[in-house]
C-alpha positions in Angstrom: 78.2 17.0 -10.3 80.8 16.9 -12.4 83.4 13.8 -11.8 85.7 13.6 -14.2 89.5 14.3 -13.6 91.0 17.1 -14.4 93.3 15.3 -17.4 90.1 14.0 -18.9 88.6 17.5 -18.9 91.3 18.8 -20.7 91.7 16.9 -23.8 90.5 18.8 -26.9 86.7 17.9 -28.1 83.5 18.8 -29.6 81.6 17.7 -26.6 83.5 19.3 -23.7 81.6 23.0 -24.1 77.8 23.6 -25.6 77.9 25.0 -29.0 76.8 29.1 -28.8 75.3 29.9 -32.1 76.3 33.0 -33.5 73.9 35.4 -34.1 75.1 36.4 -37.8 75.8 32.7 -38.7 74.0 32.0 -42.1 71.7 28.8 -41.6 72.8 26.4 -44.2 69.5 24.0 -43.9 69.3 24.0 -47.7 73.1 23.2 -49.0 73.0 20.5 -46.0 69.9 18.7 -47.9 71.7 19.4 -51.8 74.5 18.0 -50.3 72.6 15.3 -49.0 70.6 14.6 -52.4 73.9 14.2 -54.1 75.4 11.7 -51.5 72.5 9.3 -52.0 72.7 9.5 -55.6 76.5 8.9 -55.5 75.9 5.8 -53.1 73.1 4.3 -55.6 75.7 4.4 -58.6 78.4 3.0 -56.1 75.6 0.0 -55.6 75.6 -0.5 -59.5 79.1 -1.3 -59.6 77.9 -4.4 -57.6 76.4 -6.3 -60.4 79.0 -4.8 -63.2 82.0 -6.8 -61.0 79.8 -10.0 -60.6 79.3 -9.6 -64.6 83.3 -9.1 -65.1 83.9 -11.6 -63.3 81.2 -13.9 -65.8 82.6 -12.6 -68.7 86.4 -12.8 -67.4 85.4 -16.5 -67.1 83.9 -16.5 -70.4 86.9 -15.1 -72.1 89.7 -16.8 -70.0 87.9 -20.0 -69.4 89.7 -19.2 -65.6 87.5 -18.2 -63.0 88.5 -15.4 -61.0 88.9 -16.0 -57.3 85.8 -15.6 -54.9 87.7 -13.4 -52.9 88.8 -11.3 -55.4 85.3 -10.4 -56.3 83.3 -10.4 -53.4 85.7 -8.1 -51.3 84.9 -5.7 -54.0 81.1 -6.5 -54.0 81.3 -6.1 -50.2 83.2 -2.5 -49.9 80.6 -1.3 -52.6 77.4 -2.1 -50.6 79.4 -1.0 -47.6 80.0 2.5 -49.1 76.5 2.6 -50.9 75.1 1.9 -47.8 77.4 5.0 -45.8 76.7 7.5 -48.1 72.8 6.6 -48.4 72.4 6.8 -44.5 74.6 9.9 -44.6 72.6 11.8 -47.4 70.3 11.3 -45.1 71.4 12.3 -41.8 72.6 15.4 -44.2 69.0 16.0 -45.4 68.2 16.2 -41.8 71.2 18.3 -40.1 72.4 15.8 -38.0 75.8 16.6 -36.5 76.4 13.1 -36.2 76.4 13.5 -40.6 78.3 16.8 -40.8 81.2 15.2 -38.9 81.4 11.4 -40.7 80.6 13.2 -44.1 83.6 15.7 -43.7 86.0 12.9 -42.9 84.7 10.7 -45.3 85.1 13.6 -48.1 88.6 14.4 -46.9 89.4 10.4 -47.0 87.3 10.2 -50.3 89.8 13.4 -51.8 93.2 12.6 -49.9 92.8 8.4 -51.9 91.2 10.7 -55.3 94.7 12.2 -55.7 96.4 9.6 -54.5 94.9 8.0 -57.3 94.6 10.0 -60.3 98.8 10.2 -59.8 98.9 6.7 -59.9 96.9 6.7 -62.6 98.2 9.3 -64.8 101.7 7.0 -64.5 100.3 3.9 -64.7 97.8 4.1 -67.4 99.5 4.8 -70.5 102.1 1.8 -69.9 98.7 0.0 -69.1 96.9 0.9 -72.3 100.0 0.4 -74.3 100.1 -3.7 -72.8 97.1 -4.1 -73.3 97.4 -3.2 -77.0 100.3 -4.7 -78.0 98.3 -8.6 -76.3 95.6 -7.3 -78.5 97.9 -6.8 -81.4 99.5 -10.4 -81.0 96.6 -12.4 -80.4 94.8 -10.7 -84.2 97.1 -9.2 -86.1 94.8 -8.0 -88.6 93.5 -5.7 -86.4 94.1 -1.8 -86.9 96.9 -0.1 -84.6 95.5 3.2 -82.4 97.3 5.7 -83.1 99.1 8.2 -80.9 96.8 11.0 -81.0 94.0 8.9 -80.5 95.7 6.9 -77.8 96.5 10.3 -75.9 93.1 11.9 -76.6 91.4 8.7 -75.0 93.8 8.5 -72.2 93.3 12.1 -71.4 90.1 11.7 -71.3 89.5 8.6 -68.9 92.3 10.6 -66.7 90.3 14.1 -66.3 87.1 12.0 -65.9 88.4 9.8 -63.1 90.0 13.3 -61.3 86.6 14.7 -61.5 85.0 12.0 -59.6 87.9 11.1 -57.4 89.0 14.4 -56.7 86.4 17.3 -57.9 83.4 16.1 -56.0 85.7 15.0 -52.8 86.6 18.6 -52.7 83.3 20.3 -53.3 82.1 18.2 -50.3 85.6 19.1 -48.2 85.0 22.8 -49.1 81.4 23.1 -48.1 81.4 21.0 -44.9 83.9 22.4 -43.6 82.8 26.2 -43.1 81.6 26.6 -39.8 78.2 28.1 -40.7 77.4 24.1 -41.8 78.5 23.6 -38.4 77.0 25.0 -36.4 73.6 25.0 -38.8 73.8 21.0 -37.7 75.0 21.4 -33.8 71.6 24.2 -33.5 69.1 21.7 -35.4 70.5 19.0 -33.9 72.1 20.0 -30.1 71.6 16.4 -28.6 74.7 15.2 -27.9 75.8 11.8 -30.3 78.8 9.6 -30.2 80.8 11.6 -32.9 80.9 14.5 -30.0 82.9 12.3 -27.8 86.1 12.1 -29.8 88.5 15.3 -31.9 87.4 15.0 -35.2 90.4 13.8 -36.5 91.3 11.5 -34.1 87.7 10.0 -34.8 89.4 9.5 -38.6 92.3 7.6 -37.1 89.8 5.5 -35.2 87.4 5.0 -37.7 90.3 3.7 -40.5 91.5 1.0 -38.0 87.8 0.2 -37.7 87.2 -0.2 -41.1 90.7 -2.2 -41.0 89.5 -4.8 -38.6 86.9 -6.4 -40.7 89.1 -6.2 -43.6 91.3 -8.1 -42.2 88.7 -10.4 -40.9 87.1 -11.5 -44.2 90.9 -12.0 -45.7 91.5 -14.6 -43.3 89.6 -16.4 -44.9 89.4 -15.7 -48.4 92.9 -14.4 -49.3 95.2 -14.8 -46.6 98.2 -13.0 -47.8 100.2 -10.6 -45.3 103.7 -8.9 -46.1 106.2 -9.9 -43.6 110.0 -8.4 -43.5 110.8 -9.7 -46.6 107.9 -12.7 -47.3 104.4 -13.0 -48.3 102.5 -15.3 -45.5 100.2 -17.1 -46.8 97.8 -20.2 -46.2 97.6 -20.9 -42.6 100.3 -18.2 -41.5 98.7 -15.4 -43.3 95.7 -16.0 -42.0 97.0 -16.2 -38.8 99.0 -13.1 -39.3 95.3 -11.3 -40.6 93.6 -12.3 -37.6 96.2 -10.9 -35.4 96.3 -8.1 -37.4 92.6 -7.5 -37.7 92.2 -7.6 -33.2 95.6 -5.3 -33.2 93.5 -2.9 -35.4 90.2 -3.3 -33.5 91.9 -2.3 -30.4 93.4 0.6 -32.0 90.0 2.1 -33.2 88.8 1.8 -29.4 91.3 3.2 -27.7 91.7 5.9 -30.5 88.7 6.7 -29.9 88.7 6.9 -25.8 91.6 9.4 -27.0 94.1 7.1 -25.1 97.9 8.0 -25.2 98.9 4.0 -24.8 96.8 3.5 -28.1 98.6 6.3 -29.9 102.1 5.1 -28.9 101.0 1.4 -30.1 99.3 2.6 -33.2 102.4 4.9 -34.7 105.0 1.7 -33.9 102.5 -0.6 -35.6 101.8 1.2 -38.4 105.5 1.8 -38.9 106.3 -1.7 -38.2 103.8 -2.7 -40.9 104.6 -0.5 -43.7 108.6 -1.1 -43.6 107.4 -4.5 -43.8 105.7 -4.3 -46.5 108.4 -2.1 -48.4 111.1 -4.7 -47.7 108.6 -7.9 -49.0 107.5 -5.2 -52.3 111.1 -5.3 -52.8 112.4 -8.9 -52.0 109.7 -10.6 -52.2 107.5 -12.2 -55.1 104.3 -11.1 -55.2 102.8 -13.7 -58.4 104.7 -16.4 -56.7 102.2 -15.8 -53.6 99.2 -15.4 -55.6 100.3 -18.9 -57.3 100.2 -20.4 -53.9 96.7 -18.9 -53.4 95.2 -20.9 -56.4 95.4 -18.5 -59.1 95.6 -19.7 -62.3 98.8 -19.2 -65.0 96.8 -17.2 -66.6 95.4 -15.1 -64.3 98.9 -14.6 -62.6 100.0 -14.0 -66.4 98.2 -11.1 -66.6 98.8 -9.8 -63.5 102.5 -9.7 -64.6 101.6 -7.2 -67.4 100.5 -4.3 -65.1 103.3 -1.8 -64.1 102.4 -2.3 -60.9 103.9 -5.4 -60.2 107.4 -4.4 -62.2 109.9 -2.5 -60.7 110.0 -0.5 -58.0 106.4 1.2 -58.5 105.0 0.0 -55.1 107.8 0.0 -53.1 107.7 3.9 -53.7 104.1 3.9 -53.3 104.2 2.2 -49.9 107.3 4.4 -48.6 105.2 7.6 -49.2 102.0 6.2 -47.5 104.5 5.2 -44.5 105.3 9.0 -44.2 101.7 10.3 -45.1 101.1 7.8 -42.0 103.6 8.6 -39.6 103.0 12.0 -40.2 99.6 12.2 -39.4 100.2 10.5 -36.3 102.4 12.8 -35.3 100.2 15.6 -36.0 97.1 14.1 -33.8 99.7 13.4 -31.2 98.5 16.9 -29.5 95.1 15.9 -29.0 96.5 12.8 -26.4 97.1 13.3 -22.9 97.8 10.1 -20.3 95.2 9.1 -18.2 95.4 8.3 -14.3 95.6 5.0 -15.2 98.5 5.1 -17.7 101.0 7.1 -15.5 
């Protein structure tokens, strides 16, 4: 017998009818397991990366004679094996037509291609400014070295650009564009018709959840190792800030569950938070001192000094940038909004 209520029967989601398999769809057993192939071999050269930041950070020290933060590099050691990890056991689950993989694998490519151009913008504004520091240091600490010129400096730089956009947005797109089509689809929901967790929740509401989830432990593991948290104006740090990413780190846990149950209460708190928390951050990119809190960390002068030679930490660069995620944000909320309806217990 079926006892659910009538408001829970009606949100929107994969689960709530079986899945009838058209009888012209095109079984597309063999691009699932291509697909699949290439996934594990992306998350084995995202494991490499491991060791080459351990060895930066080595050589950094070498150079410098300042080591660099423990923070600093094992956050980034930690989000590789995280994502080596993902797209290994996803290859996997791809190989083998799980729908539980067709649905994490299509949000994951259209996180992976959404951040790609994202980037490569950033990129093609940032670098050239970049390269052009990073030469003129070079030039002052041996002058006897030869100068680049333009044409080479442009040919290098548009090469590094178009090779970044076709990792961080060609191959994002090639997996958007074939997981996607409903014949992959419904190839995994016919091999695979058990019912898994992914089922339970609209696809991209499971996105929402699945960011905050990711956001919790982040949060977590700054506590401790770089507590730093934009607040109206100030950087927190020391105690406070990790205070402040504790807090923020159970506010995002809750988020991903009740995102997840598809609850209305945990969309209203998630689109004030996350507005609350990105004006915040705008008004601290623009009062606030961003080298002055990493001083108070325990970075070193000359650590912070060349911090200070990246354009992103003159002017108004991420001020900007954090104004447009606030409305890439907000309106993504809004657009998920439909898929929330209030429970018996919230009315």
């Amino acid at each position: 017998m079926d006892t659910s209520s009538p408001l829970e029967s009606s949100i929107p989601s994969q689960s709530s009818a079986p899945v009838e398999v058209p009888t012209s769809y095109r079984d597309r057993s063999t691009g699932l397991q291509v697909f699949g192939v290439i996934q594990i071999v992306l998350g084995a050269l995202v494991a490499l990366f491991i060791p080459m930041v351990l060895l930066g950070a080595v050589m950094s020290r070498k150079v410098t004679g300042v080591a660099m933060p423990m923070g600093t590099y094992m956050m980034a050691c930690l989000t590789y094996l995280v994502l080596a990890i993902a797209l290994v056991t996803l290859g996997i689950g791809s190989i083998r037509a799980r729908r539980w993989a067709w649905a994490l694998t299509l949000i994951l490519s259209w996180f992976a291609l959404i951040i790609g151009v994202f980037a490569t913008v950033l990129m093609t504004a940032v670098l050239p400014s970049s390269f052009a520091s990073g030469l003129r240091r070079a030039a002052a600490s041996n002058p006897g070295a030869s100068d680049f010129s333009t044409g080479i400096t442009a040919v290098i730089l548009t090469f590094v650009i178009v090779l970044f956009a076709v990792f961080l947005v060609g191959i994002p797109l090639a997996f958007v564009l074939f997981y996607r089509r409903k014949d992959v689809e419904v190839t995994c929901k016919h091999r695979d018709p058990v019912e898994r967790w992914t089922d339970r929740c609209p696809l991209p509401v499971l996105a929402a959840s699945l960011i905050f989830a990711g956001a919790a432990p982040y949060y977590l593991f700054l506590s401790f190792t770089t507590p730093l948290v934009p607040f109206f104006g100030k950087y927190l740090t020391g105690i406070p800030g990790a205070i402040g990413c504790l807090v923020l780190a159970a506010l995002d846990a809750f988020l991903a569950v009740w995102f997840f149950r598809v609850r209305l209460l945990g969309w209203w708190v998630g689109i004030v938070s996350m507005a609350l928390r990105t004006i915040s951050a705008a008004i601290t990119f623009a009062r606030g001192d961003l080298l002055q809190a990493y001083s108070r960390l325990g970075w070193k002068p000359a650590q912070i000094e060349a911090m200070s030679g990246s354009p992103v930490f003159r002017g108004r660069l991420t001020l900007w940038w954090s104004l447009l995620y606030l409305l890439v944000i907000v309106g993504y909320m809004l657009w998920i909004k439909r898929y929330f309806r209030a429970t018996q217990s919230e009315v």
